[in-house]
C-alpha positions in Angstrom: -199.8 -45.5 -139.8 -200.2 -49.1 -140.4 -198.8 -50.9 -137.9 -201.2 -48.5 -135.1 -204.2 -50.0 -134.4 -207.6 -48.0 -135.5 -208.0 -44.6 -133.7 -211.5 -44.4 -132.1 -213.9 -44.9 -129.2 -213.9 -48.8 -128.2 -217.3 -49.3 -126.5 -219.3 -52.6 -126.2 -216.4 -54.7 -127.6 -216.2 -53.1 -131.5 -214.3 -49.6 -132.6 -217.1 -47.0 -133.2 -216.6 -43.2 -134.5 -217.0 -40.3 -131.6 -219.9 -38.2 -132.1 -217.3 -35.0 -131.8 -215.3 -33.4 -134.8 -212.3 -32.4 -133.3 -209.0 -34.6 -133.3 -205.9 -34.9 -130.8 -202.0 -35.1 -132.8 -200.1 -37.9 -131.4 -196.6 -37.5 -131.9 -193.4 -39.8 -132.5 -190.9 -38.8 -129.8 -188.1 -40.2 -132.6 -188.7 -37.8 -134.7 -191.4 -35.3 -133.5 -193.4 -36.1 -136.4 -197.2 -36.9 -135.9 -197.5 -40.6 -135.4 -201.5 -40.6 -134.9 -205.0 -38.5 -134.3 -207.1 -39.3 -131.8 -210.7 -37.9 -131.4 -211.8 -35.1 -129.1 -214.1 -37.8 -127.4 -217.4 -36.0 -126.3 -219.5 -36.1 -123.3 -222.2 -38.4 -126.0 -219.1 -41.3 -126.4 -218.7 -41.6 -122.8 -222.3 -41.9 -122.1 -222.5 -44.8 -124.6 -219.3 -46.1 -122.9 -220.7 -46.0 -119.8 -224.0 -47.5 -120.9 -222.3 -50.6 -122.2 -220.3 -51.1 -119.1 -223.1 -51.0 -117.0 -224.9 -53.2 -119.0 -221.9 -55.4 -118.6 -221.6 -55.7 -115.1 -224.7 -57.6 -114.4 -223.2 -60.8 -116.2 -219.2 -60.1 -115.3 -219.9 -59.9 -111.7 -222.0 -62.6 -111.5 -218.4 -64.6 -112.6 -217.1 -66.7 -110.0 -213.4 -64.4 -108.9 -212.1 -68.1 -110.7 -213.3 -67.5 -113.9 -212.4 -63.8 -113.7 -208.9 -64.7 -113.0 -208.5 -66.9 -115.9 -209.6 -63.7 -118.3 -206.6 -62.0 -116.8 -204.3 -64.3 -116.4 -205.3 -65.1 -120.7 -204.3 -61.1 -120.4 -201.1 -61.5 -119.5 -200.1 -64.4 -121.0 -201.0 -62.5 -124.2 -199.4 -59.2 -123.4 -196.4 -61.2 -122.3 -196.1 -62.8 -126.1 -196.3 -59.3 -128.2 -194.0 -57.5 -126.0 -191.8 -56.7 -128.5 -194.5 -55.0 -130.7 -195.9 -53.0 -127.8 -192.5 -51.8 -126.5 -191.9 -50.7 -129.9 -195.2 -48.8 -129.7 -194.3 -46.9 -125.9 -190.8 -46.7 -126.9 -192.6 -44.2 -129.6 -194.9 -42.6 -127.8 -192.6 -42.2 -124.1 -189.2 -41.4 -125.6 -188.1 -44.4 -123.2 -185.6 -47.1 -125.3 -186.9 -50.1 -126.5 -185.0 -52.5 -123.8 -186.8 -50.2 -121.1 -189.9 -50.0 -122.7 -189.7 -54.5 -122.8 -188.9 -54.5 -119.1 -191.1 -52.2 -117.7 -193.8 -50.4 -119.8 -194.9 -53.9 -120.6 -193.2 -56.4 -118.0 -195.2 -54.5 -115.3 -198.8 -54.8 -116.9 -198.1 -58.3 -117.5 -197.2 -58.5 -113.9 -200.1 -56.4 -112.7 -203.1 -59.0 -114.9 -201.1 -62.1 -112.8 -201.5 -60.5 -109.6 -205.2 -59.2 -110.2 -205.9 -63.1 -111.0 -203.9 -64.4 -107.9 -205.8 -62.4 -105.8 -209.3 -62.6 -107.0 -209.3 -65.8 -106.3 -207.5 -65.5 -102.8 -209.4 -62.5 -101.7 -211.6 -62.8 -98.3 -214.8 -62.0 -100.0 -216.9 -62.2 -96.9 -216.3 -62.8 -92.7 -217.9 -62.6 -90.2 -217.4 -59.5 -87.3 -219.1 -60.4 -84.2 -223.0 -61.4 -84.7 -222.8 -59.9 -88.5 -221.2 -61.1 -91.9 -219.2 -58.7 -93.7 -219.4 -59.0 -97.6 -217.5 -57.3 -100.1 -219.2 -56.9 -103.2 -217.7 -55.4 -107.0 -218.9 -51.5 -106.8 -220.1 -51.6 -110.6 -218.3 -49.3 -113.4 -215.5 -48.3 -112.8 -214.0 -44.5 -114.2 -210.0 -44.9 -114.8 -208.2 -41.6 -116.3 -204.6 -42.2 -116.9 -201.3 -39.9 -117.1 -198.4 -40.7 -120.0 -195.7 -41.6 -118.4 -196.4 -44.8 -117.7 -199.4 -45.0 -120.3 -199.9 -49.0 -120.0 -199.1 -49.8 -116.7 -201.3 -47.5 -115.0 -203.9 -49.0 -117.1 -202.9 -52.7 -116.0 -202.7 -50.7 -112.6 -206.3 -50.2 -112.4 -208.3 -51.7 -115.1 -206.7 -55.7 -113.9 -207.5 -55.2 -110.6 -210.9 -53.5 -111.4 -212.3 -56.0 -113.4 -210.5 -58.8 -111.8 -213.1 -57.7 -108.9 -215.7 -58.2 -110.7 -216.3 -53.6 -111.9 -216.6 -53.3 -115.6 -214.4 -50.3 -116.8 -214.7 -46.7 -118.8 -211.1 -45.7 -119.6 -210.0 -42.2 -120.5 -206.4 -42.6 -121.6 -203.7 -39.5 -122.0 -204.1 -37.5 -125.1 -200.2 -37.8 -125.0 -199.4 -41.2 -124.8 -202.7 -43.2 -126.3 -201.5 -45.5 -128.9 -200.6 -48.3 -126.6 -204.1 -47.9 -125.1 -205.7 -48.6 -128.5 -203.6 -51.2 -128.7 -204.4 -52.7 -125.5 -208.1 -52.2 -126.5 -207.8 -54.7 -129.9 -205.7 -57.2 -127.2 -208.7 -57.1 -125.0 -211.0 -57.4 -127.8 -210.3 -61.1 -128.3 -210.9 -62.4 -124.5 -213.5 -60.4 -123.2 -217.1 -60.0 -123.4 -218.6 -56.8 -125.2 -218.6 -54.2 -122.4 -216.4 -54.9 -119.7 -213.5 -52.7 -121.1 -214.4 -49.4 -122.6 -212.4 -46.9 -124.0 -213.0 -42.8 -124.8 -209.9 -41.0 -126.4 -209.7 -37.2 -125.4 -208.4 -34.2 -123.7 -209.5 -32.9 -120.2 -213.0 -32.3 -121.6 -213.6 -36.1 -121.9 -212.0 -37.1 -118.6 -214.3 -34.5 -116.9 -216.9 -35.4 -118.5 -216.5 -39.2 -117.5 -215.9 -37.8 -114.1 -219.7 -36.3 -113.8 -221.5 -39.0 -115.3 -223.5 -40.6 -113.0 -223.2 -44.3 -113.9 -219.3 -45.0 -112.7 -219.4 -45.7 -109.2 -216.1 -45.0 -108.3 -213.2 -43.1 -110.3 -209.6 -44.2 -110.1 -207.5 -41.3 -111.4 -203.4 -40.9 -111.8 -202.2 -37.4 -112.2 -201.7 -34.2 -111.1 -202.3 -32.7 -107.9 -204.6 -30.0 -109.5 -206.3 -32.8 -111.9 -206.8 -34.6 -108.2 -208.8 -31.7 -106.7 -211.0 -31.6 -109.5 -212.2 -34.9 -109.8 -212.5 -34.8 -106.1 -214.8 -31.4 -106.6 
């Protein structure tokens, strides 16, 4: 539809097709009519995803937490001014009304970016413990798989506070609730250098395989207890 943003894998800052065939139905839970496809991201996509993001990280953690902050405080401050049209967007996808959707499918991103900028910059980087100095140091890519309900804010949730660290991010959304991802992905699009944020649309197939890859360092997933034990495995 045209007012969705394009449907693909973002990787390295610009919209690129998957390398799979298959597509996910997105559906409008107005009318139960299909609102979207996604691709059946592949195993190929998130390599290249993960690629970019670690190509990234070199430069984006060399930021100062200062001038990381001010790319997520620009975040929210952005998000903050299209509330409306993202609302409208959740409100689609979630089944949740529109005045919800305002308040919290989008108020608590917004919130999320402010707080990942207040405490980069506030954050005890390093300290010393006895004879020894203790620093803490971003981990490198990041692996964030997301559930629907809350499709934006758990992405704010994790991706802010990921980034605002100084990690550089591979995202694997819900196949339920993506659109609002996309749309987050064209938002991000304009403030941040090519490869810090990263996105791979998909089913299970795709979060597992971001999972195994071995260039995310760590993997920040929200979902089921038996989706838990797997990434664990």
């Amino acid at each position: 539809m045209s007012d969705l943003p394009k449907f693909d894998a973002y990787i390295n800052g610009e919209w690129v097709s998957s390398t799979g065939s298959g597509s996910i139905s997105v559906f409008d839970s107005t009318n139960e009519q299909v609102m979207a496809t996604i691709p059946e991201g592949t195993a190929d996509d998130v390599k290249k995803a993960a690629s970019a993001a670690k190509t990234a990280f070199t430069s984006w953690s060399a930021l100062t937490p200062g001038q990381r902050a001010e790319y997520m405080n620009k975040i929210g401050d952005a998000l903050a001014t299209r509330m409306d049209e993202i609302g409208s967007i959740i409100s689609r996808e979630t089944g949740m009304n529109k005045p919800f959707s305002n308040m919290i499918q989008v108020g608590l991103p917004i919130n999320s970016f402010k707080q990942a900028a207040g405490v980069a910059q506030s954050f005890e980087y390093s300290r010393q413990v006895g004879s020894s100095t203790v620093v803490r140091e971003p981990i490198g890519v990041v692996g964030c798989i997301t559930p629907w309900n809350y499709p934006l804010h758990q992405i704010a949730a994790k991706v802010a506070f990921a980034m605002a660290a100084g990690c550089t991010v591979v995202l694997k959304p819900s196949d339920t609730t993506p659109a609002s991802t996309v749309w987050m992905a064209e938002l991000m699009a304009e403030f941040l250098p090519e490869g810090v944020f990263n996105v791979v649309c998909g089913d299970r197939d795709s979060g597992r395989a971001l999972v195994e890859h071995a260039t995310p360092q760590m993997v920040s997933i929200t979902g089921s207890v038996r989706a838990g034990m797997e990434v664990a495995k």
